[in-house]
Structure formats: structure tokens, C-alpha cells
N, C-alpha and C positions, 0 to 999 in steps of 0.2 A: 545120697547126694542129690541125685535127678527131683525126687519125693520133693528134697527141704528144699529146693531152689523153684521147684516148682510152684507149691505153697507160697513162697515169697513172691512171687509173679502174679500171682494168682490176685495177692493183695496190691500188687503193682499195677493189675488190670483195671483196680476197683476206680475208675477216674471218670468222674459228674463231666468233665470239658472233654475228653471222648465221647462220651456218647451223647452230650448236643451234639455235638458235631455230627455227627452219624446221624441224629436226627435232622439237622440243615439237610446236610446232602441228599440225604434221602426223599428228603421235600423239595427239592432244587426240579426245575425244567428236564435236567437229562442225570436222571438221579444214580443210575448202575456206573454212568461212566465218572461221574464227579467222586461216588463212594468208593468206587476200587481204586483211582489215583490217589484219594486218601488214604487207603490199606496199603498203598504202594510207597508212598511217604512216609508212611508209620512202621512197616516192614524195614525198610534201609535205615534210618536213622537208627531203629532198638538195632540191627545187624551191627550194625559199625559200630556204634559206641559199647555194644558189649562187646565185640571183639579187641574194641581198643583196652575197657576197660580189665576183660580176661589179660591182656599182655602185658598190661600196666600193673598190674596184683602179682601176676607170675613172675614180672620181672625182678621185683624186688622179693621172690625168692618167699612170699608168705605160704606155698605150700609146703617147702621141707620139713621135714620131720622137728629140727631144731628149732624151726620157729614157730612154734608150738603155742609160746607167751604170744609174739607179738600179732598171731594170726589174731588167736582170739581178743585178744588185747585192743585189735580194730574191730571187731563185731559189737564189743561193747562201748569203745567210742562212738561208730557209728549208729548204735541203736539209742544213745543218750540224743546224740544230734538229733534222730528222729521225734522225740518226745519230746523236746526243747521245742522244735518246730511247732507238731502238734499243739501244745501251751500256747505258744504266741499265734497262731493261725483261732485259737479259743477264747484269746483277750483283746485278739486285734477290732479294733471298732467296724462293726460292720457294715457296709455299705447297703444301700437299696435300692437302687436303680430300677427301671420297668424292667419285668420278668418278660415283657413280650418283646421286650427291646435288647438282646445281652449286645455289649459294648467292647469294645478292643480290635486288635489288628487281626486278631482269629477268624472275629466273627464279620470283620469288613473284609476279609479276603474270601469268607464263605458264603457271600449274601448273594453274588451273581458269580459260581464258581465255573474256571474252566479247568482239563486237565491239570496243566500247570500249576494254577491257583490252589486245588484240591490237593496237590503233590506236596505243596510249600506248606499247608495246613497240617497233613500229616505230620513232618519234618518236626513242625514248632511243637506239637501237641507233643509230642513223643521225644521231645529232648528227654536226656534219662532224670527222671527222679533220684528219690534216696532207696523207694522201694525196689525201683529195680537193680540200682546198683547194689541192694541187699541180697539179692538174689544174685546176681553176678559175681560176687564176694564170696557167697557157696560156692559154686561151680570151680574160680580160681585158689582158693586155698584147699580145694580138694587135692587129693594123689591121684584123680581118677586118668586112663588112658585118654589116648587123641580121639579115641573113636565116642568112648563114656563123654568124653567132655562135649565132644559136636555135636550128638544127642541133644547133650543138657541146654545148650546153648538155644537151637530150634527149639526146643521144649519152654525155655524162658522166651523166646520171641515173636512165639505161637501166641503164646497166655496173656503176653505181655498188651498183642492187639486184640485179644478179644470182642472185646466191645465196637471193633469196629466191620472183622469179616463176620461175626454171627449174627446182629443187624442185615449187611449186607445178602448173606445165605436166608433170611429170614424172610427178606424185602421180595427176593428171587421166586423164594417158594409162595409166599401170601403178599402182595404188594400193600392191596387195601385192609389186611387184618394189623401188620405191620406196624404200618404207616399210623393208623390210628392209636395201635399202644404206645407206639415211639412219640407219640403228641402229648400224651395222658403222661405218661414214665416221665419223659421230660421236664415235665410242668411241675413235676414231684422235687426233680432233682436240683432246680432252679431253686427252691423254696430249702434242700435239706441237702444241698450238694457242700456248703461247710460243713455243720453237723458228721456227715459220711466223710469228710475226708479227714477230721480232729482224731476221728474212729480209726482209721484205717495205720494213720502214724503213730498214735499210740502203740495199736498190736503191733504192727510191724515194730517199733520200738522194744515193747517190752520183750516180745520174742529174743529181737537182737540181744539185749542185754543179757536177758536169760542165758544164754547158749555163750555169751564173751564169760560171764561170770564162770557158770559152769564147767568151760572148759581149764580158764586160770586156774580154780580149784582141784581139778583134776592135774594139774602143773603143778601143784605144790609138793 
């Protein structure tokens, strides 16, 4: 269960608006202190909402043994949502805007960042996806114990911000080696960050479905 939730996180980390972001901050005037209130926003928000979303899964009883259908029944609902997305985020017309210029309230809260401002950034970036609540959907229709399941939980919230404490640990160790790929990387992601994310909802998609189908058949 820890494995296949983790995997799913893993694909939940995969996110081009994290790590601009990570790269802003990292470029900002007081760069350690603006990145770790960002890892500190992004940290609480995946905390809570997975744990609301583990009690909200649990609640309705989707790991008992009897609901066996309706477990899997929502992995494959939920992995069709993912692909639908996917689709539409691949036909939606795409915008152009200057790559030197990105636009929204993310990045007007990140351009002169303080504590707070970095905290509020996290927060918004790390509202839960589909990918993470794919992975939070393992963890609560598992059987596993309180202990397995708390594990799995840090393990999905670990992976979940990656892109933002391993920048940070990176900056720490080499500021100016860093700093320079995070400029380069960036510049990549700006140009092929839809492309990567059509990618990302797909697998995650088709996995889900995989594993909902799978199991119903196993249900028959």
C-alpha cells in the first residue's frame, strides 16, 4: 500500500507551478527564508487535506472488506476524471503570454515575497489535485493499521512537496550552482510545463482505471 501511494505522489510531485515557484523564491532578496515558509505552506495544506480526505474515504466505510465493488468502483471513476482532464487541458487553446513575465496571483504574491506571502503561496499551490487525492484513496481504502497508515500518510506528504524542500536542500548545499539550473530548468518548464502535466494525468489516469477495472473483475 505505502509502494502504490507512494508512486501516486510521486506523480503528484510532478508540478511545472511548484517548482517556478521554488525557482522565484530562490531568486527573491532573502531567498532560504521565503523557500522554507513556502515548504511550510505546502507542508500544512497536503497535511490537512489528506488527513481530512483519509477520514472522509474512511468514513464512508470504502475499506471494508464488503465494499470491495464500490472501493474499486471509485478508482476507476476517479482515474476516468483524470484522463478527461488530461484531454481537455490538450485541446484547451493555448495561451502565450511572455515566459519572462508568468501572470496570476501566485506569481503577484511571489515577486516581492515575505514570510506570510511565501506561506500563502504554498497553501494555493498545494491545494490537493486529483493526483494526490489518488494516492490518498490508496492509503484510505487500504486495511492497513494506524501506525502503516501514518507512515503512508508522511510518505505521501513528503513526495508530495518534493520539488519544493529538494530545491531548497540543493540551494543550501550549492547556492550559485543551483540557482543557475533552477533558471535553465525553469525556462524548460515554462515552454513544456502543459505538454508534462497532459503526461502526468494521463498515467496517473490510466493507472487508476487499470487497478478500478482490475479489481471489479476480480469482484465478479
Amino acid at each position: 500500500m505505502v509502494l502504490e501511494a507512494a508512486g501516486l505522489a510521486l506523480l503528484a510531485a510532478v508540478s511545472p507551478m511548484a517548482l517556478l515557484v521554488s525557482g522565484v523564491f530562490l531568486g527573491s532578496a532573502r531567498p532560504k527564508v521565503a523557500a522554507a515558509s513556502y515548504l511550510a505552506g505546502a507542508v500544512v495544506m497536503s497535511l490537512i487535506m489528506g488527513l481530512v480526505l483519509l477520514a472522509v474515504l474512511r468514513g464512508v466505510d470504502l475499506n471494508r472488506p464488503d465494499h470491495h465493488a464500490p472501493r474499486y468502483g471509485f478508482r476507476l471513476g476517479l482515474g476516468l476524471v483524470l484522463i478527461v482532464a488530461g484531454a481537455v487541458v490538450a485541446v484547451r487553446k493555448k495561451n502565450d503570454p511572455n515566459p519572462s513575465k508568468p501572470d496570476g496571483i501566485i506569481f503577484r504574491l511571489a515577486e516581492r515575497p515575505t514570510p506570510l506571502s511565501a506561506f500563502i503561496v504554498g497553501v494555493l499551490v498545494f491545494a490537493p489535485g486529483a493526483s494526490f487525492l489518488a494516492a490518498v484513496q490508496v492509503i484510505a481504502t487500504s486495511r492497513a493499521s494506524f501506525d502503516l497508515t501514518a507512515i503512508a500518510v508522511v510518505v505521501v506528504v513528503a513526495i508530495n512537496a518534493t520539488l519544493v524542500w529538494l530545491p531548497l536542500l540543493l540551494y543550501v548545499a550549492a547556492p550559485r550552482a543551483t540557482g543557475r539550473r533552477l533558471v535553465a530548468f525553469n525556462g524548460w518548464l515554462r515552454v513544456n510545463g502543459r505538454t508534462l502535466l497532459i503526461w502526468v494525468l494521463a498515467v496517473v489516469g490510466a493507472i487508476m482505471v487499470g487497478n478500478g477495472i482490475y479489481g471489479l473483475a476480480l469482484n465478479r
